[in-house]
mmCIF file of the N, C-alpha and C atoms, coordinates in Angstrom:
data_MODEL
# 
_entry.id   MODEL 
# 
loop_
_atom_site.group_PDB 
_atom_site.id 
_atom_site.type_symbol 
_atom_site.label_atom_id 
_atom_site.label_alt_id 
_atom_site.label_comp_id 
_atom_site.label_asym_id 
_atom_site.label_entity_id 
_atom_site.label_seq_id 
_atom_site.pdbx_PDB_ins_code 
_atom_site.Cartn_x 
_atom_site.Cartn_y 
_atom_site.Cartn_z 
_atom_site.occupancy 
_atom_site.B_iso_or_equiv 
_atom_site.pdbx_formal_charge 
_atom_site.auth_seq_id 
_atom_site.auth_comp_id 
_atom_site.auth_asym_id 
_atom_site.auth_atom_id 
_atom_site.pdbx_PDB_model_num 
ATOM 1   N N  . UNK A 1 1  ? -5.468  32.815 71.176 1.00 0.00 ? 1  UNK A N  1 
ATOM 2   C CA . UNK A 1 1  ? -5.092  32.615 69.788 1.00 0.00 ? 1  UNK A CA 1 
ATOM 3   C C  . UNK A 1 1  ? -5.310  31.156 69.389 1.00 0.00 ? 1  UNK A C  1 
ATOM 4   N N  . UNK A 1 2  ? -4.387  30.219 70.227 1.00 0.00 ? 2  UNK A N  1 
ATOM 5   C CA . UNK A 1 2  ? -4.821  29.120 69.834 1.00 0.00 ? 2  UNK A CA 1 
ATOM 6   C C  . UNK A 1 2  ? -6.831  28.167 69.952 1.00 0.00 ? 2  UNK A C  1 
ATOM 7   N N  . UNK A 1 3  ? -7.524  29.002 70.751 1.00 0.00 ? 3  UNK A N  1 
ATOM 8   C CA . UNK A 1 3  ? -8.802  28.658 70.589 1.00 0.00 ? 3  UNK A CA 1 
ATOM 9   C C  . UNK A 1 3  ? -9.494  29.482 69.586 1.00 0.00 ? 3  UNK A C  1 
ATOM 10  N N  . UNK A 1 4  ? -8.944  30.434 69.086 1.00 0.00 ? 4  UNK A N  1 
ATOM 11  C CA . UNK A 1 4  ? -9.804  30.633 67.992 1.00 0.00 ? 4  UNK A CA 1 
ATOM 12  C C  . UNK A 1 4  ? -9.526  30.032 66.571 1.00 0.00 ? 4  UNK A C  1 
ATOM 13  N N  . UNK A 1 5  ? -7.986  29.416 66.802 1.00 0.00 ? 5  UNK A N  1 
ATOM 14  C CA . UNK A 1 5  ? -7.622  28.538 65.835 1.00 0.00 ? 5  UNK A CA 1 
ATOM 15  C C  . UNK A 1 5  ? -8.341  26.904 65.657 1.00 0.00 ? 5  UNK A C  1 
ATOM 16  N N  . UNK A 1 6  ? -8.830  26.895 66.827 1.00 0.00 ? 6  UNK A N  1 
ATOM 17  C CA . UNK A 1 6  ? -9.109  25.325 67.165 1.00 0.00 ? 6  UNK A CA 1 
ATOM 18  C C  . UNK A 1 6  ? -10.733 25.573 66.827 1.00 0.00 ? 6  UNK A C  1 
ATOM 19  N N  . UNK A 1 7  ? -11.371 26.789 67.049 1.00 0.00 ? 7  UNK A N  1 
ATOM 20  C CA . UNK A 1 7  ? -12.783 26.934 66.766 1.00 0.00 ? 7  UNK A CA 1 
ATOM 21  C C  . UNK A 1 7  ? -13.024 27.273 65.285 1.00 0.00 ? 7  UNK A C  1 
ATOM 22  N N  . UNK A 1 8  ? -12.251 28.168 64.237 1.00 0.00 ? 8  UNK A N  1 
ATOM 23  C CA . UNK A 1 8  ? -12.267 27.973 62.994 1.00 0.00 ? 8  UNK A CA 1 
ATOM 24  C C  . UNK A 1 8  ? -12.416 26.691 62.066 1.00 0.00 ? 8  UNK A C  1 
ATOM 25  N N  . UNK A 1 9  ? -11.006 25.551 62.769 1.00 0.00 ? 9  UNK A N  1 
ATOM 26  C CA . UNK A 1 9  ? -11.041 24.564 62.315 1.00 0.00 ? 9  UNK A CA 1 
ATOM 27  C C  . UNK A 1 9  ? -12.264 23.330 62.289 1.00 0.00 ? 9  UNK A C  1 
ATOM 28  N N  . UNK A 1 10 ? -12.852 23.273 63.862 1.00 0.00 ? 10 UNK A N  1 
ATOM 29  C CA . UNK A 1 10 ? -13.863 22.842 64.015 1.00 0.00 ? 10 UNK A CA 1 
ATOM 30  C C  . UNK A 1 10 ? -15.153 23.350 63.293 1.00 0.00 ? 10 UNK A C  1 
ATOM 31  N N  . UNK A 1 11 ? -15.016 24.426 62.785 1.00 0.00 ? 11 UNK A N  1 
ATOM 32  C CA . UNK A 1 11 ? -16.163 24.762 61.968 1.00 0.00 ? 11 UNK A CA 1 
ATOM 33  C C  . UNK A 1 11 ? -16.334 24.837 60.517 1.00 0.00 ? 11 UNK A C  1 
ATOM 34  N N  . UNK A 1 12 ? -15.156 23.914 59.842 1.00 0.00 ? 12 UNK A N  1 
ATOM 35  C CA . UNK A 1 12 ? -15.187 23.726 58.472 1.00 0.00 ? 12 UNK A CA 1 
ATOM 36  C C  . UNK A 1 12 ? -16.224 22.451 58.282 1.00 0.00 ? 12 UNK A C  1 
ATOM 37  N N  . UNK A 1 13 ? -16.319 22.777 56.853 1.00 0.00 ? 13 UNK A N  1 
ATOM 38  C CA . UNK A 1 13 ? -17.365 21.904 56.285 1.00 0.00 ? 13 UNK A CA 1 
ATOM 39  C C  . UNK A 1 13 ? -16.878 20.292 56.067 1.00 0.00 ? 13 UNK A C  1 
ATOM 40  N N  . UNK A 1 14 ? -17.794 19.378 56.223 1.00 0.00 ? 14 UNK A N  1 
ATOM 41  C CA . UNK A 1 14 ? -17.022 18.608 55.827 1.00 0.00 ? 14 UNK A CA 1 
ATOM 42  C C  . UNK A 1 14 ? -16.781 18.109 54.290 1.00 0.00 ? 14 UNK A C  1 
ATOM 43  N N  . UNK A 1 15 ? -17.154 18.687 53.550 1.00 0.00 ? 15 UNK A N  1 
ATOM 44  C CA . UNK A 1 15 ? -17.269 19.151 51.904 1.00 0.00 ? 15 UNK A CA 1 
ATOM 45  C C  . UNK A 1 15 ? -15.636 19.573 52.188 1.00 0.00 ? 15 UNK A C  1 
ATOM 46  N N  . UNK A 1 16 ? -15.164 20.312 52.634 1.00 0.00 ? 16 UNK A N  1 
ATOM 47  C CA . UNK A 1 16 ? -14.037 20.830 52.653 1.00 0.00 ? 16 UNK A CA 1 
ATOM 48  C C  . UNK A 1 16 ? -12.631 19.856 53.153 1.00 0.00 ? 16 UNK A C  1 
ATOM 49  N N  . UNK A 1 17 ? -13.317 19.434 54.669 1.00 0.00 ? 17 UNK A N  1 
ATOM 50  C CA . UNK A 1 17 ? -12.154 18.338 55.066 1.00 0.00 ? 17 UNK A CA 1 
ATOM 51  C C  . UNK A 1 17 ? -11.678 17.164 54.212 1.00 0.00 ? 17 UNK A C  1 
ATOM 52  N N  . UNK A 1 18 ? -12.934 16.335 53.833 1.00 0.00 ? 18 UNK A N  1 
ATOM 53  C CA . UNK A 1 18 ? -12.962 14.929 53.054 1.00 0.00 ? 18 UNK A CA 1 
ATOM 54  C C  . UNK A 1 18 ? -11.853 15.445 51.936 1.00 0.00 ? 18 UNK A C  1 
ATOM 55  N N  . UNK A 1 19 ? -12.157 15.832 51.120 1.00 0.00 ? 19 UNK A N  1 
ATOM 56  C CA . UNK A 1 19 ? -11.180 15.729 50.201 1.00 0.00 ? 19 UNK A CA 1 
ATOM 57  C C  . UNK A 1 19 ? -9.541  16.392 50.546 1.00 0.00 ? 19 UNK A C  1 
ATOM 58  N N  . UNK A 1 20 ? -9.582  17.689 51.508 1.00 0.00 ? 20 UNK A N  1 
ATOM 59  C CA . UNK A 1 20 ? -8.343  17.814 51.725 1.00 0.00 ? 20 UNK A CA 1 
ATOM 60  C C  . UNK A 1 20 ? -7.424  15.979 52.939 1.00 0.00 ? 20 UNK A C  1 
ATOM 61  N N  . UNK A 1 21 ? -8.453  15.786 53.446 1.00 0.00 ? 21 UNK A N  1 
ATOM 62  C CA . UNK A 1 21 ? -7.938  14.976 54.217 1.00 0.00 ? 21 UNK A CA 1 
ATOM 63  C C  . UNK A 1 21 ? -8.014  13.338 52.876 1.00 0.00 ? 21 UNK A C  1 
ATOM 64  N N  . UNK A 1 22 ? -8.192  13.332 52.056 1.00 0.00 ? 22 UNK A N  1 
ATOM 65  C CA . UNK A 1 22 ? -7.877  12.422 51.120 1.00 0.00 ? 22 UNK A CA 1 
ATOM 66  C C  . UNK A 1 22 ? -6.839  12.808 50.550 1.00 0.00 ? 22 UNK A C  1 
ATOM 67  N N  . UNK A 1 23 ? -6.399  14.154 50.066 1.00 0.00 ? 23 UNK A N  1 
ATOM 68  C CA . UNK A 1 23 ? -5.175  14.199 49.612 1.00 0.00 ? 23 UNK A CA 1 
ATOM 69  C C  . UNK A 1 23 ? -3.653  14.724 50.550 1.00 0.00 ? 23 UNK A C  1 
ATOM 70  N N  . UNK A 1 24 ? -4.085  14.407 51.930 1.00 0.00 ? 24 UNK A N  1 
ATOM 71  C CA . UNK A 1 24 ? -3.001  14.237 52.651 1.00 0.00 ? 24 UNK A CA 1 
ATOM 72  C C  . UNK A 1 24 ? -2.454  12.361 52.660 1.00 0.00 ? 24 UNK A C  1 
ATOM 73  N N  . UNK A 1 25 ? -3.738  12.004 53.016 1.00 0.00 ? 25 UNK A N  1 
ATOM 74  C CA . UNK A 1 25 ? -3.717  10.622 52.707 1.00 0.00 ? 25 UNK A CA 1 
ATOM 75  C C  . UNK A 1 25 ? -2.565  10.119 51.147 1.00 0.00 ? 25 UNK A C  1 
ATOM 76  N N  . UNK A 1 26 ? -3.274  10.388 50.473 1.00 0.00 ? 26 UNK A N  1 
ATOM 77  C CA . UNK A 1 26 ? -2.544  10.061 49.146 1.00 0.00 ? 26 UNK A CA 1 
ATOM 78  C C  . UNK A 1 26 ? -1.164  10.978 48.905 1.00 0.00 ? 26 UNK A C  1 
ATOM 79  N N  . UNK A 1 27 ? -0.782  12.031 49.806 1.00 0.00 ? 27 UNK A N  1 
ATOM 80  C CA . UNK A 1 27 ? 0.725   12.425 49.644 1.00 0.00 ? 27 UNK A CA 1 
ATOM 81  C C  . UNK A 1 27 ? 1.547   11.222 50.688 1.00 0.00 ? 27 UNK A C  1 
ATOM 82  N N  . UNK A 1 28 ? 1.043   10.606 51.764 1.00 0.00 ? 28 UNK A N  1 
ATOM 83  C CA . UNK A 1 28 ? 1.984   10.593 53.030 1.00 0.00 ? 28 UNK A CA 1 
ATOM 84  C C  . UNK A 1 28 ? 2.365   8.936  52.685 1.00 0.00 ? 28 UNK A C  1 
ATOM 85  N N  . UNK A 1 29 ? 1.350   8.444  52.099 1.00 0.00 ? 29 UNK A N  1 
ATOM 86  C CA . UNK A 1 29 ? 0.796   6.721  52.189 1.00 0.00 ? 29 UNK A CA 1 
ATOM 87  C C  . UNK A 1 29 ? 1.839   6.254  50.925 1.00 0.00 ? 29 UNK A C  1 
ATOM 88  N N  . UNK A 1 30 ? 2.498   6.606  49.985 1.00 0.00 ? 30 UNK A N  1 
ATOM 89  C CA . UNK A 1 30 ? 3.608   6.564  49.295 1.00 0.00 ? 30 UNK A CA 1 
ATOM 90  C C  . UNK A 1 30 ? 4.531   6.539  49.521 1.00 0.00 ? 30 UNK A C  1 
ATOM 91  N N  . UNK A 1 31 ? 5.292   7.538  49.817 1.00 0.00 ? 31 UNK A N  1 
ATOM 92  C CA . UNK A 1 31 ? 6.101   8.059  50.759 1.00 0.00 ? 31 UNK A CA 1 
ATOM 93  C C  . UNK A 1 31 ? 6.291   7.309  52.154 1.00 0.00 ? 31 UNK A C  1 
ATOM 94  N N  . UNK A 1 32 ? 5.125   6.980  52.818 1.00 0.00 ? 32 UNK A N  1 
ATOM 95  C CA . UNK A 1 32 ? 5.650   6.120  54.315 1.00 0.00 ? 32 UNK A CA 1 
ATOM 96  C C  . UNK A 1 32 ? 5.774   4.656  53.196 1.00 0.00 ? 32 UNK A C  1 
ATOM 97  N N  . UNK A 1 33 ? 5.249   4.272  52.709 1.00 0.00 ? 33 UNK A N  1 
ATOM 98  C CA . UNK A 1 33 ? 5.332   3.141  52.045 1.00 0.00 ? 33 UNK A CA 1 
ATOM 99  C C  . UNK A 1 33 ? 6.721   2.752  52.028 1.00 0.00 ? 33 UNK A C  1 
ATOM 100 N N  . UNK A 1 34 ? 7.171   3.468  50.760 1.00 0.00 ? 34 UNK A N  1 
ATOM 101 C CA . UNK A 1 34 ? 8.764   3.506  50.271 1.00 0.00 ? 34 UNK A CA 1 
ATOM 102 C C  . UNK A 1 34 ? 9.786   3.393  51.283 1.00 0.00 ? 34 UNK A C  1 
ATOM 103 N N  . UNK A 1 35 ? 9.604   4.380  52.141 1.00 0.00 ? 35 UNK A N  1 
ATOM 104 C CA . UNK A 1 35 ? 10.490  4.863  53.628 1.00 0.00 ? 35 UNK A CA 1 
ATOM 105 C C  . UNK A 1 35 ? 10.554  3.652  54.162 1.00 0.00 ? 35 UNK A C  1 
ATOM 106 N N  . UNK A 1 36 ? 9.272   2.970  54.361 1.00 0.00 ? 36 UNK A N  1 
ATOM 107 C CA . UNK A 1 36 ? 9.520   1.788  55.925 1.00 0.00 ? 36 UNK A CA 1 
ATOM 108 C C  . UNK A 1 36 ? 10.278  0.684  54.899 1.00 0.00 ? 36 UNK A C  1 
ATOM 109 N N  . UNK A 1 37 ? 9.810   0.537  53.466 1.00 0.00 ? 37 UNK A N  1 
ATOM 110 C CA . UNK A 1 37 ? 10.456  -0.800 52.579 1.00 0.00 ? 37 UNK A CA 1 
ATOM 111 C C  . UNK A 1 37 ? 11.703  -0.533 52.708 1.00 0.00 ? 37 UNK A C  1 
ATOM 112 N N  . UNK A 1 38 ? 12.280  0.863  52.509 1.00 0.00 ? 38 UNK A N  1 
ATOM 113 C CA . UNK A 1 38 ? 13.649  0.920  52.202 1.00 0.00 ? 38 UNK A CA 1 
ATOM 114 C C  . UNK A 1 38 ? 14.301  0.808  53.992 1.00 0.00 ? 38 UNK A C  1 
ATOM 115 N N  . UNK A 1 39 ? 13.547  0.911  55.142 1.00 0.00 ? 39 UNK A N  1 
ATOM 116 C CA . UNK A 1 39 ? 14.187  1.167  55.736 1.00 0.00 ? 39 UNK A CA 1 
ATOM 117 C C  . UNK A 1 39 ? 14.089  -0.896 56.825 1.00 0.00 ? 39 UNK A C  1 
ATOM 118 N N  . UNK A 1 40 ? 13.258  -1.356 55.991 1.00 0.00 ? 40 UNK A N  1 
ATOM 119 C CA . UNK A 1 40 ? 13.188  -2.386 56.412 1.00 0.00 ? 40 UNK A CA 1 
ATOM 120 C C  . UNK A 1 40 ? 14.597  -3.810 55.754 1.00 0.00 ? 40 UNK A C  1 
ATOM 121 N N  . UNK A 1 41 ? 14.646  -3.313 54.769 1.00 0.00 ? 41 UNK A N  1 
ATOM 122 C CA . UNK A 1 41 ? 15.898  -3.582 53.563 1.00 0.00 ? 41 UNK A CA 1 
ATOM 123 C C  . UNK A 1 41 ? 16.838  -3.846 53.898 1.00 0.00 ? 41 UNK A C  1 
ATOM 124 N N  . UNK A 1 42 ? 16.949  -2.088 54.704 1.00 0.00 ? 42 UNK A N  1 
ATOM 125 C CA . UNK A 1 42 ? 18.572  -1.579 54.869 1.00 0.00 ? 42 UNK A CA 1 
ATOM 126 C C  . UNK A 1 42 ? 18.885  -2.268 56.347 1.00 0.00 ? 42 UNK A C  1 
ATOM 127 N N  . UNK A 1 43 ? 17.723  -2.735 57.175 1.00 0.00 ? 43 UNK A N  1 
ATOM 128 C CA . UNK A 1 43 ? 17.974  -3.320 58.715 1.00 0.00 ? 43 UNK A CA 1 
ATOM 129 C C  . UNK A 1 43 ? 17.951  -1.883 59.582 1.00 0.00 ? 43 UNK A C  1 
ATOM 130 N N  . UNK A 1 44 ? 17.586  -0.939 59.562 1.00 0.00 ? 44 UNK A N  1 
ATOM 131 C CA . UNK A 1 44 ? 17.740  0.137  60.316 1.00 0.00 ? 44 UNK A CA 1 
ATOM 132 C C  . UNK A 1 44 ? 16.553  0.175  61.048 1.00 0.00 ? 44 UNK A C  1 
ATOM 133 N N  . UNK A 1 45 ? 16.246  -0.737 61.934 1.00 0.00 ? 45 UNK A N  1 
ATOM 134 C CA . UNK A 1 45 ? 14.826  -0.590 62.965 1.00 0.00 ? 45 UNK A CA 1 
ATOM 135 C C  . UNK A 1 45 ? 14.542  0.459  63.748 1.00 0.00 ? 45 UNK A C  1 
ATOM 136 N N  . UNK A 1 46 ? 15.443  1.111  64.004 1.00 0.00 ? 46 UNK A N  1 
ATOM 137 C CA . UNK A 1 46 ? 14.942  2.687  64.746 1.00 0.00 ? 46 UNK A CA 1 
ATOM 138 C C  . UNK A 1 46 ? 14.410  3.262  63.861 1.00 0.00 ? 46 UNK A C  1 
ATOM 139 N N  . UNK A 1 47 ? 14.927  3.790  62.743 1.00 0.00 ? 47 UNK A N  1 
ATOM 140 C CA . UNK A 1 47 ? 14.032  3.920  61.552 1.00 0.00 ? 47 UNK A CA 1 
ATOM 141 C C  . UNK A 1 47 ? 12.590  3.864  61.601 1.00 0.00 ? 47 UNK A C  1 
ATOM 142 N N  . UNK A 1 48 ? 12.962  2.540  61.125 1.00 0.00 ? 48 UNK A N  1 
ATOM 143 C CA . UNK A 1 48 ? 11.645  1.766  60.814 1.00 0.00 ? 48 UNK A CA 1 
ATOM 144 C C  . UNK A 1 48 ? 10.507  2.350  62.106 1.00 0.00 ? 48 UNK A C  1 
ATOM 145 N N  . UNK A 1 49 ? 10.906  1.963  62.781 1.00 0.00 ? 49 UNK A N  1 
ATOM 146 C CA . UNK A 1 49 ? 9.939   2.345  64.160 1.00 0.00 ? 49 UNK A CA 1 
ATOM 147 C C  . UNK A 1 49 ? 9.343   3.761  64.050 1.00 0.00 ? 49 UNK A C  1 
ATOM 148 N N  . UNK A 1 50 ? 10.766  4.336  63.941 1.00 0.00 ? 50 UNK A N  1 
ATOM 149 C CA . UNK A 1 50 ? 9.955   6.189  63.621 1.00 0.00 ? 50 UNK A CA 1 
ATOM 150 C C  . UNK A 1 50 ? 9.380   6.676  62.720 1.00 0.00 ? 50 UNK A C  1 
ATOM 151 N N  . UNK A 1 51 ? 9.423   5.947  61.778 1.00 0.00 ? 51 UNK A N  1 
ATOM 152 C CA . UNK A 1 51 ? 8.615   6.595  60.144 1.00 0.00 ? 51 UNK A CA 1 
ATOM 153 C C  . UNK A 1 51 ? 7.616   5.746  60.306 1.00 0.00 ? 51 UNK A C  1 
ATOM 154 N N  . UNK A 1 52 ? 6.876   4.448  60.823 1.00 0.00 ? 52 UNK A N  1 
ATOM 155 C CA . UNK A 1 52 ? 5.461   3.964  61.913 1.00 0.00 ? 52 UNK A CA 1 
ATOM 156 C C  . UNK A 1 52 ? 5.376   4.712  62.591 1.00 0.00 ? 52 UNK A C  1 
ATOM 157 N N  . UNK A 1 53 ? 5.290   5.361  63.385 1.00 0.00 ? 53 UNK A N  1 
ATOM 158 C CA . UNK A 1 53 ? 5.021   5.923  64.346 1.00 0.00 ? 53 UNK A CA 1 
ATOM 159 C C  . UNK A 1 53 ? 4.614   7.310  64.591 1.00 0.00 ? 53 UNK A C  1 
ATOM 160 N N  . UNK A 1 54 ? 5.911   7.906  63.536 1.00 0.00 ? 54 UNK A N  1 
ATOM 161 C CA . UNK A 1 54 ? 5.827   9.777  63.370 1.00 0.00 ? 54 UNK A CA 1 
ATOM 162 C C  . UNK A 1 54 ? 5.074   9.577  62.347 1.00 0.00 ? 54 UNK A C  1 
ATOM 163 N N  . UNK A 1 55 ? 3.990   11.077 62.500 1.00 0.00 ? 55 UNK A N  1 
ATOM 164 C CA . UNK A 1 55 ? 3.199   11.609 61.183 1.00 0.00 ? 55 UNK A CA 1 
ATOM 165 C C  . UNK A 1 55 ? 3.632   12.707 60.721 1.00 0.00 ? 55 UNK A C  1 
ATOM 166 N N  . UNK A 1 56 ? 4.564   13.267 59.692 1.00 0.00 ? 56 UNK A N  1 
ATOM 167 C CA . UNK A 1 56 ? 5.605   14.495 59.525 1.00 0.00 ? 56 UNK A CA 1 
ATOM 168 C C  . UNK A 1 56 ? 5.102   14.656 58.318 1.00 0.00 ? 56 UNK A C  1 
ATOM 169 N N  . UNK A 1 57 ? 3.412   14.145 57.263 1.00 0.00 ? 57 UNK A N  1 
ATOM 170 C CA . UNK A 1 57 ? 3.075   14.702 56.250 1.00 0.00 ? 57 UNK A CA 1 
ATOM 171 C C  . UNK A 1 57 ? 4.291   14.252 55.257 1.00 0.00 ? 57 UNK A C  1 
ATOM 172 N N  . UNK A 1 58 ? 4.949   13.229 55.680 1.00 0.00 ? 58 UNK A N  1 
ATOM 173 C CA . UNK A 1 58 ? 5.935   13.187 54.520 1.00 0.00 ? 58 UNK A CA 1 
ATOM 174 C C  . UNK A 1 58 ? 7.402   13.536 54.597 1.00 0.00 ? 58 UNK A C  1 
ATOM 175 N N  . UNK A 1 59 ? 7.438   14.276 55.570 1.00 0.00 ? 59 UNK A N  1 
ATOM 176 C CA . UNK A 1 59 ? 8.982   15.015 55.314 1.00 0.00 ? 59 UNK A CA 1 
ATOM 177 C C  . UNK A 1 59 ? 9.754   14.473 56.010 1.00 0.00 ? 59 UNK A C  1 
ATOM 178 N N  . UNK A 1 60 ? 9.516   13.775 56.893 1.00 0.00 ? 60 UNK A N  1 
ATOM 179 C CA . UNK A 1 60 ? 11.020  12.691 57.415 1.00 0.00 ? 60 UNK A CA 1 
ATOM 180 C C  . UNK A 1 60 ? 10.880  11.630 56.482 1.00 0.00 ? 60 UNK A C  1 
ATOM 181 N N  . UNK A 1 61 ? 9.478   10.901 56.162 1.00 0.00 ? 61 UNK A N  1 
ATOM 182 C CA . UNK A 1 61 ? 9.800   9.508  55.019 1.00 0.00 ? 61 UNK A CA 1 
ATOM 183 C C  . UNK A 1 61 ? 11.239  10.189 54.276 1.00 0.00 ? 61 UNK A C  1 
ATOM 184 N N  . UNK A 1 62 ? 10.677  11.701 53.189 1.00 0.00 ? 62 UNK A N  1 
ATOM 185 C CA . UNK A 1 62 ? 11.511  12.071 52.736 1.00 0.00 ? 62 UNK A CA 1 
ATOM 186 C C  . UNK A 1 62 ? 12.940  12.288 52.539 1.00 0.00 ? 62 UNK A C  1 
ATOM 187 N N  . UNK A 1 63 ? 13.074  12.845 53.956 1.00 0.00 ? 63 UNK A N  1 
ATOM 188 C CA . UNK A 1 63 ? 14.360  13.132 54.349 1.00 0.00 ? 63 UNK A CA 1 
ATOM 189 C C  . UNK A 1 63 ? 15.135  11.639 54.498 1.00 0.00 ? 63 UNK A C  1 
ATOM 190 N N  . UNK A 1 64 ? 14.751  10.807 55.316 1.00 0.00 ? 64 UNK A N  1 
ATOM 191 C CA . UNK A 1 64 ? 15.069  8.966  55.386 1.00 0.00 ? 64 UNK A CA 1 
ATOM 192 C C  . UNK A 1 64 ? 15.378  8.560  53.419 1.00 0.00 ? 64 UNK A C  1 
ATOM 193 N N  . UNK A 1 65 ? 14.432  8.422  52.937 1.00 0.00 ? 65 UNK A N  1 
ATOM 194 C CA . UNK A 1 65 ? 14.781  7.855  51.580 1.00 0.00 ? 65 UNK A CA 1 
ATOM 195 C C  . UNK A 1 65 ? 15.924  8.793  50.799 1.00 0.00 ? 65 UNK A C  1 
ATOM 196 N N  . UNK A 1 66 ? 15.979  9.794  51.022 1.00 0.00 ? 66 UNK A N  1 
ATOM 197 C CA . UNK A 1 66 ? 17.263  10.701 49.782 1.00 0.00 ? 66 UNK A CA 1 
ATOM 198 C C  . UNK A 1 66 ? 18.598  10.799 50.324 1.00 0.00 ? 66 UNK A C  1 
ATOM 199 N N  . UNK A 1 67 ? 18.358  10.693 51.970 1.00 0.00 ? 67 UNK A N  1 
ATOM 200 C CA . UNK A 1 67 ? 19.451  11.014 52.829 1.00 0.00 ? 67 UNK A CA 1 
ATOM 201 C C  . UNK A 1 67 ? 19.864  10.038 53.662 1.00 0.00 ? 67 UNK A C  1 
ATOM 202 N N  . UNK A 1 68 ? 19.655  9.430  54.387 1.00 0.00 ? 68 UNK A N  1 
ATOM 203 C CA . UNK A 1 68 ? 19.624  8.165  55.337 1.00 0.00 ? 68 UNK A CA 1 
ATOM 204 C C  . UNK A 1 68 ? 19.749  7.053  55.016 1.00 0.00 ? 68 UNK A C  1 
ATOM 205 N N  . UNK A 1 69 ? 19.138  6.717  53.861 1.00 0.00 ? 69 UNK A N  1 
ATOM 206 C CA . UNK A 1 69 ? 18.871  5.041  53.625 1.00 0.00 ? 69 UNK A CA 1 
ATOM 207 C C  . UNK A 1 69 ? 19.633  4.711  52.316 1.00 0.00 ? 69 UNK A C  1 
ATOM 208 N N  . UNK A 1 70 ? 20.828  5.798  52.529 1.00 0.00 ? 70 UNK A N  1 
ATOM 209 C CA . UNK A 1 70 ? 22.369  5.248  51.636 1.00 0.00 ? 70 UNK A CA 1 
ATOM 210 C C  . UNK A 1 70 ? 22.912  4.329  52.033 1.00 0.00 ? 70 UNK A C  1 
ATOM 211 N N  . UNK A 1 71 ? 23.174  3.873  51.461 1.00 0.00 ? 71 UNK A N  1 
ATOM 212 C CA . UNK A 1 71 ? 24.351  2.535  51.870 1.00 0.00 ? 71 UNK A CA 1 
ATOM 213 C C  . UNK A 1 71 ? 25.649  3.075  51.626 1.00 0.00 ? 71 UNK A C  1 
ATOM 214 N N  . UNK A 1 72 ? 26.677  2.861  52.679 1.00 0.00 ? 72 UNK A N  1 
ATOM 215 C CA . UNK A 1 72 ? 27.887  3.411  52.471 1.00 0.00 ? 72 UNK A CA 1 
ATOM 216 C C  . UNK A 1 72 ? 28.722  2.358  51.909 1.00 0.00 ? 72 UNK A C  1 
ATOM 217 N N  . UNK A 1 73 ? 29.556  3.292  50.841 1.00 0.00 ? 73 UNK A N  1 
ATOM 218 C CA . UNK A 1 73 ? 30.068  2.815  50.241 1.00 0.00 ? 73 UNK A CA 1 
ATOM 219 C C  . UNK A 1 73 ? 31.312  1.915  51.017 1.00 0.00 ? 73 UNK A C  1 
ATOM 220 N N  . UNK A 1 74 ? 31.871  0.987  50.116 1.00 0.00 ? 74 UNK A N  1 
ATOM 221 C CA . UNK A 1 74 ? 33.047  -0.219 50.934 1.00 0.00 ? 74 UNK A CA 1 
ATOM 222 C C  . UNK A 1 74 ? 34.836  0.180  50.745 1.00 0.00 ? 74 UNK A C  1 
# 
């Protein structure tokens, strides 16, 4: 299963990849942007380290900026 998944993929066009792989680019590169600023801000270097490091398409930056990178209140 997984080699016929890996042989489909290898056989797309690259007419097809370029632009999907430009607009992964332009979802993730915002989003990690924001994430590492806010998480550089807040002093949270584990963070920081994992949203460099992990590629999650977005959804931990995500999850980090709405959820995580609150400041608790005093």
């Amino acid at each position: 299963m997984l080699d016929s998944f890996l042989n489909s993929a290898a056989n797309l066009s690259p007419a097809i990849t370029i632009p999907v792989l430009f607009l992964i680019l332009a979802w993730t590169l915002p989003w990690k942007g924001v994430a590492l600023w806010k998480a550089s801000r807040n002093g949270h270097k584990k963070w920081f380290v994992a949203l460099l490091v992990m590629n999650t398409l977005a959804i931990l930056e995500i999850t980090y900026i709405f959820y995580f990178s609150k400041k608790p209140k005093d």
